[in-house]
MARLO-308256 format. One line per 2 residues: number of its first residue (from 1); their letters; for each residue x, y, z of C-alpha. Coordinates in steps of 0.2 Angstrom, whole numbers. Last residue first. Layout:
NUM = A = X,Y,Z ~ ...
//
This chain:
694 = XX = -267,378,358 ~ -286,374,365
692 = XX = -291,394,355 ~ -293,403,371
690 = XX = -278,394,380 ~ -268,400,369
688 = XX = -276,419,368 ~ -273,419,386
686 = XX = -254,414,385 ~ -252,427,369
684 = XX = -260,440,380 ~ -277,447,382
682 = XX = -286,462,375 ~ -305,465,373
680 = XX = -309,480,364 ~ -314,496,376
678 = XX = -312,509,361 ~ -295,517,368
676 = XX = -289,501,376 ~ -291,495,357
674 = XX = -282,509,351 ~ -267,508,365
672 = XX = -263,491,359 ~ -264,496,342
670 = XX = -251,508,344 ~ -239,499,354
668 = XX = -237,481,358 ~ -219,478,364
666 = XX = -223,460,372 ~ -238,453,365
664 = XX = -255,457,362 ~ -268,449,355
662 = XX = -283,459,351 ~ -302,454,351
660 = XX = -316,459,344 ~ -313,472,332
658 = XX = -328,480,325 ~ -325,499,333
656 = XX = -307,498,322 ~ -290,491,326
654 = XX = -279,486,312 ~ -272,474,301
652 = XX = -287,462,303 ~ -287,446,303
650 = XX = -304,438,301 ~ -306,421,312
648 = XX = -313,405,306 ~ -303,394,315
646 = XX = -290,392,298 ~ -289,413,299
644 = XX = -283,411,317 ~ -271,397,313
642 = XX = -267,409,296 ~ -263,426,308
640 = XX = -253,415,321 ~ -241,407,310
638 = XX = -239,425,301 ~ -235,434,316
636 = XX = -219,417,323 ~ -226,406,333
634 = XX = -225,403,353 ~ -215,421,358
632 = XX = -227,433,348 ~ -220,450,347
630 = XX = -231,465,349 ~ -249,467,338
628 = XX = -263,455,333 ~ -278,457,329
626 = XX = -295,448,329 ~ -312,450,320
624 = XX = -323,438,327 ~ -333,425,316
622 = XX = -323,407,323 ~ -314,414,340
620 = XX = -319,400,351 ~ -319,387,338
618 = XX = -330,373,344 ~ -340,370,326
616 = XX = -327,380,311 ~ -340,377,298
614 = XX = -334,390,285 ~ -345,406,285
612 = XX = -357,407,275 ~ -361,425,265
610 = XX = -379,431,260 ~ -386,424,245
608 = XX = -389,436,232 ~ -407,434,226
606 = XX = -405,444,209 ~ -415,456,198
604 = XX = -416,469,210 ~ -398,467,213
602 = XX = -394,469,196 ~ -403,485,192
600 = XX = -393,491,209 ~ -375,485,204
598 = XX = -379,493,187 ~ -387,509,194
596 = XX = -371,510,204 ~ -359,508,194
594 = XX = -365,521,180 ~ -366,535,196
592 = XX = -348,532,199 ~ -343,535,216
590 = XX = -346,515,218 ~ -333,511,209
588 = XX = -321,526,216 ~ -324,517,234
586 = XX = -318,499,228 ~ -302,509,220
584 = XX = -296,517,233 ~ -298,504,246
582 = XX = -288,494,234 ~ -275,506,235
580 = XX = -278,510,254 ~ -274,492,257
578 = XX = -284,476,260 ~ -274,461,262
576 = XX = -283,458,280 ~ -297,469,283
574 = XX = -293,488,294 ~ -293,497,277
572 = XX = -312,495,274 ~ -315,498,294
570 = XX = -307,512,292 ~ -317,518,277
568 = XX = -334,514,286 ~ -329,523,300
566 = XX = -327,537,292 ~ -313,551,288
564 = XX = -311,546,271 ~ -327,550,264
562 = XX = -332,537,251 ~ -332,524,263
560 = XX = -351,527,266 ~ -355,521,248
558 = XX = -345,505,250 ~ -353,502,267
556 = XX = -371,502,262 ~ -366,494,249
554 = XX = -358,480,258 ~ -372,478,272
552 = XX = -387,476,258 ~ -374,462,250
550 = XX = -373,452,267 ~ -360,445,275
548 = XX = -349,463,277 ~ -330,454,283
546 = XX = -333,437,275 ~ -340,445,258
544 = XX = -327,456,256 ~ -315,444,259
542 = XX = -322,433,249 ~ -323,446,234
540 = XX = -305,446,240 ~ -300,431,235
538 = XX = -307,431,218 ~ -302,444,210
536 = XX = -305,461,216 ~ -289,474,209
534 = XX = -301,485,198 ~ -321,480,200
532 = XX = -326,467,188 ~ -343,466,194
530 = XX = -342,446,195 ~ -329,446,207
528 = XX = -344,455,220 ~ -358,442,215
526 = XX = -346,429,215 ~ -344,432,234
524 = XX = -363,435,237 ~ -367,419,229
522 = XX = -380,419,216 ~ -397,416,215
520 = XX = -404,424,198 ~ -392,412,191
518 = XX = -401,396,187 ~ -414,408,175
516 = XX = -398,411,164 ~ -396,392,162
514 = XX = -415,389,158 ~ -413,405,147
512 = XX = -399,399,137 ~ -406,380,137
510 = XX = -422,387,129 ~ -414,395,116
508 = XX = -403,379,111 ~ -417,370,111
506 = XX = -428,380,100 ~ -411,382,88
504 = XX = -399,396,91 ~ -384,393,78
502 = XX = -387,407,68 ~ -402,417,71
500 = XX = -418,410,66 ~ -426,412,84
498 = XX = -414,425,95 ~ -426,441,92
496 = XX = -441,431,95 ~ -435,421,113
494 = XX = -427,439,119 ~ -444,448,118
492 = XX = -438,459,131 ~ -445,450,146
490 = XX = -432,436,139 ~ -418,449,137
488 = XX = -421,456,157 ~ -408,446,165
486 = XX = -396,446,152 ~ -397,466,152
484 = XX = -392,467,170 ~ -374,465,162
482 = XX = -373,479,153 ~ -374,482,132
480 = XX = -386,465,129 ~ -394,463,112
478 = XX = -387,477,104 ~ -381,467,89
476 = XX = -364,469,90 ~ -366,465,110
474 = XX = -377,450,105 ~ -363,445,94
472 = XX = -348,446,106 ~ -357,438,118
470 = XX = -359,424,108 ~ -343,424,102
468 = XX = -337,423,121 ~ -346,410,127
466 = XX = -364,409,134 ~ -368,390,133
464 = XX = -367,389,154 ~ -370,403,162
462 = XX = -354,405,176 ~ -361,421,184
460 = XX = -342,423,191 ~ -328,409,192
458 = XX = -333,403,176 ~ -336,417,165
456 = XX = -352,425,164 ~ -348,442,170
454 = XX = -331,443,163 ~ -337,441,145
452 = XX = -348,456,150 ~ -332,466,155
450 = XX = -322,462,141 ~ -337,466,129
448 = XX = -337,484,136 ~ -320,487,135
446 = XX = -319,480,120 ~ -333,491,114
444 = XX = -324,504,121 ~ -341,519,129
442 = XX = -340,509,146 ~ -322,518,148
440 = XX = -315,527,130 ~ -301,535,139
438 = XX = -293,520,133 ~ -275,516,144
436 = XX = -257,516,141 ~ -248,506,154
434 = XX = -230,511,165 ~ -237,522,175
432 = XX = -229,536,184 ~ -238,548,175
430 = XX = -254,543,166 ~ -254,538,150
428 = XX = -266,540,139 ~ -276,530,124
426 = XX = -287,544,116 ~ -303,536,111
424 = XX = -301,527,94 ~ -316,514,98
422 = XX = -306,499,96 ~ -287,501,92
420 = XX = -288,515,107 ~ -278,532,102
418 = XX = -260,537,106 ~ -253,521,97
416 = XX = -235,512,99 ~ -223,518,85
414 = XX = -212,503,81 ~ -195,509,74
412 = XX = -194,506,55 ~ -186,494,46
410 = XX = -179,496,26 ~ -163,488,29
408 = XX = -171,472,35 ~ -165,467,52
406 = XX = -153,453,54 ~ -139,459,60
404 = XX = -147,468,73 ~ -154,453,82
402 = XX = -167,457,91 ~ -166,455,112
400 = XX = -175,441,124 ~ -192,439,119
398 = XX = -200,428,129 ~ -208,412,125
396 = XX = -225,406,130 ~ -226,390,138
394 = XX = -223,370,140 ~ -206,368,148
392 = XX = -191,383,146 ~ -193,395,133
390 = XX = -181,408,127 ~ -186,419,112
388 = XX = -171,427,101 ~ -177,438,87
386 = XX = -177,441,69 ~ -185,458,66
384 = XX = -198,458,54 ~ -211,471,65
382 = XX = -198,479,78 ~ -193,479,94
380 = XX = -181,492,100 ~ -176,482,117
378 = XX = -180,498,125 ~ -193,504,115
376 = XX = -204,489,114 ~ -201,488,133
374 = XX = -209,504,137 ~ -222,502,127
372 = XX = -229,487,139 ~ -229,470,140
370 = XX = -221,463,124 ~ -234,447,125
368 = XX = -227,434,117 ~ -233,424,99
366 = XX = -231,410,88 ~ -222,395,98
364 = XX = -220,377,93 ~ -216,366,106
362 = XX = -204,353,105 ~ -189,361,113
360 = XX = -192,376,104 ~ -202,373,88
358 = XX = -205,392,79 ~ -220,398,72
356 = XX = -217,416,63 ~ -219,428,78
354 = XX = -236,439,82 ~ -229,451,97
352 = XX = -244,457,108 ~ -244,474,113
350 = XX = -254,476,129 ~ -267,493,129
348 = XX = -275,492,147 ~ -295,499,145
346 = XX = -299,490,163 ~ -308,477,151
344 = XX = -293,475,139 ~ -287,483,125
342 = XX = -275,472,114 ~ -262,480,102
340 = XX = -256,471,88 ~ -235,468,83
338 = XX = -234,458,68 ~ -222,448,58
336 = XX = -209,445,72 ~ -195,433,66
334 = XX = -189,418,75 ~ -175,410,83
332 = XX = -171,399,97 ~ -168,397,117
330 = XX = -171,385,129 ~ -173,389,149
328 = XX = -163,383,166 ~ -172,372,175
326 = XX = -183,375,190 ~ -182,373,209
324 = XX = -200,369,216 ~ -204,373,233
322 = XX = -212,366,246 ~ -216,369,267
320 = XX = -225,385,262 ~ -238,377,255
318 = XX = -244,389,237 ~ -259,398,231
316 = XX = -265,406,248 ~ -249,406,258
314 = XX = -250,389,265 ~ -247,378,283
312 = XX = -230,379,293 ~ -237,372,308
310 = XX = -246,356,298 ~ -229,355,288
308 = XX = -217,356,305 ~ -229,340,310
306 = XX = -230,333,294 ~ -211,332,295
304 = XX = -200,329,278 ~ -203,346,271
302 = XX = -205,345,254 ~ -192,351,238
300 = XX = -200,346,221 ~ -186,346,207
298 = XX = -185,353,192 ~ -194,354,170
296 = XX = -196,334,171 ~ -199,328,154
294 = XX = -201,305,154 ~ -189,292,149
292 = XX = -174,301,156 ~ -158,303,145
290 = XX = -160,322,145 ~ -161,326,165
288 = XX = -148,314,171 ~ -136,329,173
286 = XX = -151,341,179 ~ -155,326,191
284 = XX = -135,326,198 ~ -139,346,200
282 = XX = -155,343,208 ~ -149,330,221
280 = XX = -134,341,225 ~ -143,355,227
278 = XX = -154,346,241 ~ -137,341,248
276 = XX = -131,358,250 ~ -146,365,256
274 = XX = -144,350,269 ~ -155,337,276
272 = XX = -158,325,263 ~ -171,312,259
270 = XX = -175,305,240 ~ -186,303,228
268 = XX = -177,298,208 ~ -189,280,213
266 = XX = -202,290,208 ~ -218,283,214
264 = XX = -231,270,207 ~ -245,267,216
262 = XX = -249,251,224 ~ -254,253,242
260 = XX = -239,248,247 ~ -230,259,238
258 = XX = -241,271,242 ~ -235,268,259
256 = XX = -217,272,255 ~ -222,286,250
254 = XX = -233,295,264 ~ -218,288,276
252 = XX = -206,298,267 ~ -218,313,268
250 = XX = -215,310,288 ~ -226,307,305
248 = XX = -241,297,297 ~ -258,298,299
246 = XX = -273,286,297 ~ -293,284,297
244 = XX = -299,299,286 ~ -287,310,273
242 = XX = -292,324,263 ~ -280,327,251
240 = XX = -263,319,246 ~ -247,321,237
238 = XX = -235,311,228 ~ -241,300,214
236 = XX = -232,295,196 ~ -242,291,181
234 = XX = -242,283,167 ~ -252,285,149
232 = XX = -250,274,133 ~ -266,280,124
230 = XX = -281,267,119 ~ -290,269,136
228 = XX = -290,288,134 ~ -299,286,117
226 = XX = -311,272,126 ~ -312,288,138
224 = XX = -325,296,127 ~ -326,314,132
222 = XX = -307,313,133 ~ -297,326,144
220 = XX = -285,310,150 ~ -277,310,131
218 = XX = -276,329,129 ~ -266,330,145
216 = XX = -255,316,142 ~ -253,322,125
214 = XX = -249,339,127 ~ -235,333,142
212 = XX = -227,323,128 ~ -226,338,118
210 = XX = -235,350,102 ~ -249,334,98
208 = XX = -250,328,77 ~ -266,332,69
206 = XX = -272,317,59 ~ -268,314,43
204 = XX = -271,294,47 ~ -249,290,46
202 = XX = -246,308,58 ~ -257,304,70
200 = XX = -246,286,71 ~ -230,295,70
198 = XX = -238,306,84 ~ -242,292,94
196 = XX = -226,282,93 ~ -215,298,98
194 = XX = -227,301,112 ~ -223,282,116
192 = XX = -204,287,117 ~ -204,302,128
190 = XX = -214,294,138 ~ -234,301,143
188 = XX = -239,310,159 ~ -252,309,172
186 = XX = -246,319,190 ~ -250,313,207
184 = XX = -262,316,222 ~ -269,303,230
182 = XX = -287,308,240 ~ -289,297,255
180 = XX = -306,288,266 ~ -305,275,276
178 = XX = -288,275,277 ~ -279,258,269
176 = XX = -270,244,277 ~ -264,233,263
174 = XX = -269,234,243 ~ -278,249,235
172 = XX = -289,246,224 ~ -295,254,204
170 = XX = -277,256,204 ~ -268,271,193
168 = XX = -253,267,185 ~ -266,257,174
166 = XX = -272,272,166 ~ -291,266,161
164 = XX = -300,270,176 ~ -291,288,177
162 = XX = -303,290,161 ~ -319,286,168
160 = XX = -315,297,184 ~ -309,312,174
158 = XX = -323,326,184 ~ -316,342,181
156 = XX = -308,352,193 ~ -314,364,208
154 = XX = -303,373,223 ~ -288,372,212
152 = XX = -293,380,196 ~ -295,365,187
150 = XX = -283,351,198 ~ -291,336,187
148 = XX = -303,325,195 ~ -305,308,200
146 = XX = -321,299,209 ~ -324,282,220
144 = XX = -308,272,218 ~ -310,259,232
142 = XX = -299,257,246 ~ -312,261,261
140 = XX = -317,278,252 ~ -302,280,236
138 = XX = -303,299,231 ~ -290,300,215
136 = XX = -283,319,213 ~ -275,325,197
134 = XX = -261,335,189 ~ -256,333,170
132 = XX = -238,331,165 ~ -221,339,166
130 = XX = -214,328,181 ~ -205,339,195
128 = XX = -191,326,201 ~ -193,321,220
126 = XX = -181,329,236 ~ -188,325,250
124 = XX = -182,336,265 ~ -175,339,283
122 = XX = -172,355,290 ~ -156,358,297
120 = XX = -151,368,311 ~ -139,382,308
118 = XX = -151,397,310 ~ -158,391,324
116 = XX = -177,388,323 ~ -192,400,324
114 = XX = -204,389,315 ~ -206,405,302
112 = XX = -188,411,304 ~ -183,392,300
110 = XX = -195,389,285 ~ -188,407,278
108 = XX = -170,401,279 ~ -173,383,268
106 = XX = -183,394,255 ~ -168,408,256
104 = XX = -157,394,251 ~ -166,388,239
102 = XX = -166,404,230 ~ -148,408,234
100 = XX = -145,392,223 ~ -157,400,210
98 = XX = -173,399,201 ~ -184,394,214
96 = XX = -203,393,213 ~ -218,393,223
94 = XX = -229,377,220 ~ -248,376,216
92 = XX = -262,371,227 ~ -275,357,225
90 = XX = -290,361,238 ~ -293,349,250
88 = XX = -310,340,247 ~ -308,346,231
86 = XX = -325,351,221 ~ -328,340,206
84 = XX = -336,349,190 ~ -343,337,178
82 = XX = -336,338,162 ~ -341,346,144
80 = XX = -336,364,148 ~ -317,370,154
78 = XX = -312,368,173 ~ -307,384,178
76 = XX = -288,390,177 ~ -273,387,187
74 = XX = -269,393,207 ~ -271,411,213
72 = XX = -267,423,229 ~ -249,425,222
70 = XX = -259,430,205 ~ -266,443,216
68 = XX = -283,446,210 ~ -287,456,226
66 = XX = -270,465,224 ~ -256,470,235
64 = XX = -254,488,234 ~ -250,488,255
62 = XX = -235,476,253 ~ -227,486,245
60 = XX = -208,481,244 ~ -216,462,247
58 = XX = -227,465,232 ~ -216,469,220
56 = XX = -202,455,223 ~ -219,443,222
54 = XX = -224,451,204 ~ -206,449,201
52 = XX = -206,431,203 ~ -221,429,198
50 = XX = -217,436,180 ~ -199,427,177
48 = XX = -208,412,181 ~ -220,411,166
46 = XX = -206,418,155 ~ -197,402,161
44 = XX = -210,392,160 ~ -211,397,140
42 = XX = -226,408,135 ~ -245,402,128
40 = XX = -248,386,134 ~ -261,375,126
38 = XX = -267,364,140 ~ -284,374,139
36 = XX = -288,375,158 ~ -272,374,167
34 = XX = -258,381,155 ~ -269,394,143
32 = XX = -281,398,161 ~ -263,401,170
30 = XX = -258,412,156 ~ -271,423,154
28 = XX = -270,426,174 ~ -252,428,173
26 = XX = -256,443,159 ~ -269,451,170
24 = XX = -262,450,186 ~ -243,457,180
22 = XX = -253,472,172 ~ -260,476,189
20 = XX = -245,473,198 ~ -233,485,186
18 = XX = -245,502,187 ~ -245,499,206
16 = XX = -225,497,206 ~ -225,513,194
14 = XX = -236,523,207 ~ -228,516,223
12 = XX = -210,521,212 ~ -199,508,207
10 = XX = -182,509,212 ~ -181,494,224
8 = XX = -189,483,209 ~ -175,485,200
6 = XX = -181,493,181 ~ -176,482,169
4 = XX = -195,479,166 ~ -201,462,159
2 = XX = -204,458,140 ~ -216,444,136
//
């Protein structure tokens, strides 16, 4: 992976648009290589590299912030052959820091959010980040009851058979215990007893594991846990879930009671309550790094007060009362021996650099991303070029610069194509962008496939025993073109044309349509990811869904959108996160004849469950749409906008006919006068207060 030079304050909206869409796609490949498939595909610090600018994007414009916002995002679904565990709590990911002034700017964005002075300290833990394997252990009155990996951090796979057999793990817990607590920790494997098992791998012919945190991953993944059982895993614990029957005022606290409780912690954990010492601790850890028993790739930075965490709370993949400061990456040297072009389902050409396997840092690498065409060009990428990839941690690596010494006499500059790889449509480029695209649309067969492979995936249809060769081949074979077509295959003689076929015996067949035949009722927020509709990832499918209910409502409201002076687009724009951008592109779907006969055919096929909201009992703003506008004097704007949203409010960013109630403070000035305007309900901070019991 290649990133632009361009500085993020010099991009153009259309560039910075261009940029964020194929930022989503290649983290979102990523996160499902790391999370789901523990086989990694870029080093952590390439990794980092593209959040980091995908957040510096997003805060310059704020307005083309996407639906499948890798910011909104945490890991990969759970993969097939475990039972799937929903998280009490969901398990959240970490933002990252990179830099001292990124600590820093951590430390000064918890005061501006709390409102503090700008010299008072804030008190931390300070904990080495183990490269390992997350989980969650639910214990009801002390007893181990189920465990689960992190998955895609709402839902994980079900490892409670295999946490059974790591000892750094306690069936009970000693001493005063909560009725009921989720421990969350991370599995991981020695520097020494991965050693041991790969020499003993290597001894039977077996196939030897990339890095300790491969191990420990593959080892707790087990179908069988007596494998698990036989592989020297430890643990450490830091974190909890849903908790019943006790609190405690500090994360301190929280350890020191799993020490009692009987898990192991990391005695490297301290307390400091200075940006200074908090760099301190990271640079003596960095010191100590390599003589350590087990990888750590930085340290955990958490809010010592539960109190200031509680009012702090999360942006939607990430607490904002943590951080994790990452180590510097590793670097080596390979050759590129091929440079392909991918097409994906929106029709995006991404060149993808195939290098001759490299170890760096004990994980062998064969291939980066080179982004765009743009980058090839700059960094004059070519096919035999020797190149310098830096890596940090377990993923892909990034291409740093060729070495011109190095190149073969007879080399040639890389010519990016003009026409698609797969259908050979006229791949353009629009101006401004910084992405080739297939004109090819629905006609790209790997546009095409893309798209269906999206609609059975996990987080959408999810039909069980419908991969991606399998779609591949029934789309080869005409089988299934659009996704309403594998609702209709078994009225279309589906049973017939699949008996005899490779790998589809009677069982087989009837599993498929059994699965399939589970899915006519569908969730009206997996309905909407499930179309595939530019810049609607998950989160906001569930906004959409929150905000219309009901799919009859949403398609009314879609079409309606479609002139820009209606209601309906106003009240489109007026959702939280939603800008005109994505606006844009939700109306233009359903502009489009072909769209609409799909989402129709669909529907008719379908019971699409209308949308619950979350139980939010003696809420007094739980369902209502509410703004706010003016200065808040109590909590800062964002504060206020995720307390409302955690009583089962929507935001919204503006004020519309639907708006139910608007908070303003001092200064209020447009919105104020639009809700006056429309005869919406305004009180002041002190009213809204004492609305909501605060």
């Amino acid at each position: 992976m290649t990133l632009r030079k361009t500085p993020v304050d010099e991009l153009t909206e259309k560039e910075a648009k261009s940029e964020l869409k194929i930022l989503a796609t290649e983290i979102a490949l990523h996160d499902a290589a790391y999370h789901r498939d523990d086989a990694p595909t870029i080093t952590d610090a390439a990794y980092d590299a593209l959040r980091k600018r995908n957040e510096a994007i997003e805060k310059r414009f704020p307005k083309l912030i996407r639906a499948d916002s890798p910011s909104s995002k945490v890991g990969a679904a759970a993969a097939t052959g475990f039972k799937k565990v929903q998280h009490a709590v969901p398990m959240l990911s970490l933002g990252n820091a990179f830099t001292d002034e990124d600590v820093a700017d951590f430390v000064d964005r918890i005061r501006r959010f709390l409102d503090l002075e700008a010299d008072e300290n804030v008190e931390m833990t300070a904990e080495p980040k183990i490269d390992g394997l997350s989980f969650s252990a639910r214990y009801d009155s002390g007893r181990l009851t189920v465990a689960a990996t992190r998955g895609d951090g709402a839902e994980g796979e079900d490892i409670t058979a295999n946490i059974r057999a790591v000892n750094a793990v306690p069936d009970f817990l000693m001493g005063d215990v909560p009725k009921v607590i989720e421990i969350r920790g991370e599995v991981y494997m020695t520097k020494a007893d991965f050693a041991k098992l790969n020499a003993a791998r290597e001894a039977k012919g077996a196939k030897t594991f990339a890095n300790p945190r491969n191990a420990a991953a593959g080892s707790l993944r087990q179908l069988d846990p007596k494998i698990t059982a036989e592989r020297p895993l430890k643990a450490f614990t830091y974190g909890w879930g849903e908790v019943k029957g006790m609190a405690w005022e500090t994360q301190w606290e929280f350890l020191q009671n799993l020490k009692a409780w009987g898990f192991p912690v990391n005695p490297r954990t301290k307390v400091v309550k200075t940006v200074e010492a908090m760099l301190k601790e990271y640079n003596k850890l960095g010191e100590d790094r390599a003589g350590l028993a087990y990888d750590i790739d930085g340290m955990v930075y958490k809010v010592n007060r539960i109190d200031l965490q509680k009012r702090l709370g999360f942006v939607s993949r990430a607490p904002r009362w943590a951080m994790a400061h990452k180590y510097s990456a590793e670097r080596a040297e390979t050759v590129v021996e091929n440079i392909e072009v991918q097409v994906g389902r929106t029709g995006t050409l991404t060149p993808v650099a195939r290098l001759k396997p490299v170890n760096v840092g004990g994980v062998v690498v064969s291939n980066a991303t080179l982004h765009n065409e743009d980058e090839i060009a700059r960094k004059d990428i070519r096919v035999g070029d020797t190149v310098v990839i830096q890596r940090a941690g377990d993923v892909i690596p990034q291409v740093l610069e060729s070495i011109l010494a190095k190149r073969p006499k007879d080399s040639k500059p890389y010519k990016f194509p003009t026409k698609c790889p797969a259908c050979g449509s006229h791949a353009v480029r629009e101006e401004g962008e910084v992405a080739r695209r297939c004109t090819g649309g629905l006609y790209c067969p790997a546009q095409s496939v893309e798209r269906l492979k999206h609609f059975v995936s996990r987080n959408a249809f999810d039909i069980e025993g419908f991969g991606e060769k399998n779609i591949e081949a029934f789309f080869t074979d005409e089988l299934i073109t659009s996704p309403g077509d594998l609702f209709t295959l078994e009225k279309r003689g589906g049973r017939k044309l699949l008996t005899g076929r490779e790998g589809w015996a009677e069982k087989s067949i009837d599993n498929l349509f059994a699965a399939i035949e589970r899915r006519r009722t569908i969730s009206f927020e997996r309905f909407i990811y499930a179309l595939g509709i530019r810049q609607v990832g998950q989160a906001t499918a569930r906004l959409l869904a929150q905000a219309y209910g009901s799919f009859a409502a949403w398609r009314k409201a879609m079409t309606a959108a479609h002139d820009h002076e209606s209601d309906a687009w106003k009240e489109l724009n007026a959702i939280e996160q939603i800008g005109e951008s994505m606006a844009d592109d939700l109306v233009e779907f359903f502009a489009e004849k072909h769209n609409r006969e799909i989402v129709d055919a669909l529907a008719k096929e379908l019971a699409i469950e209308d949308f619950v909201q979350p139980d939010t009992s003696g809420s007094a703003i739980a369902g209502k749409t509410v703004v706010f506008t003016g200065n808040l004097e109590s909590m800062s704007r964002g504060e206020a906008k995720a307390q409302a949203q955690t009583l089962g409010a929507k935001v919204a960013g503006s004020v519309s006919k639907k708006t139910d109630l608007v908070v303003a403070g001092p200064g209020a000035g447009s919105k104020l006068k639009e809700a006056e305007a429309l005869g919406v309900k305004v009180v002041s901070e002190q009213e809204y207060l004492k609305l909501i019991g605060g």
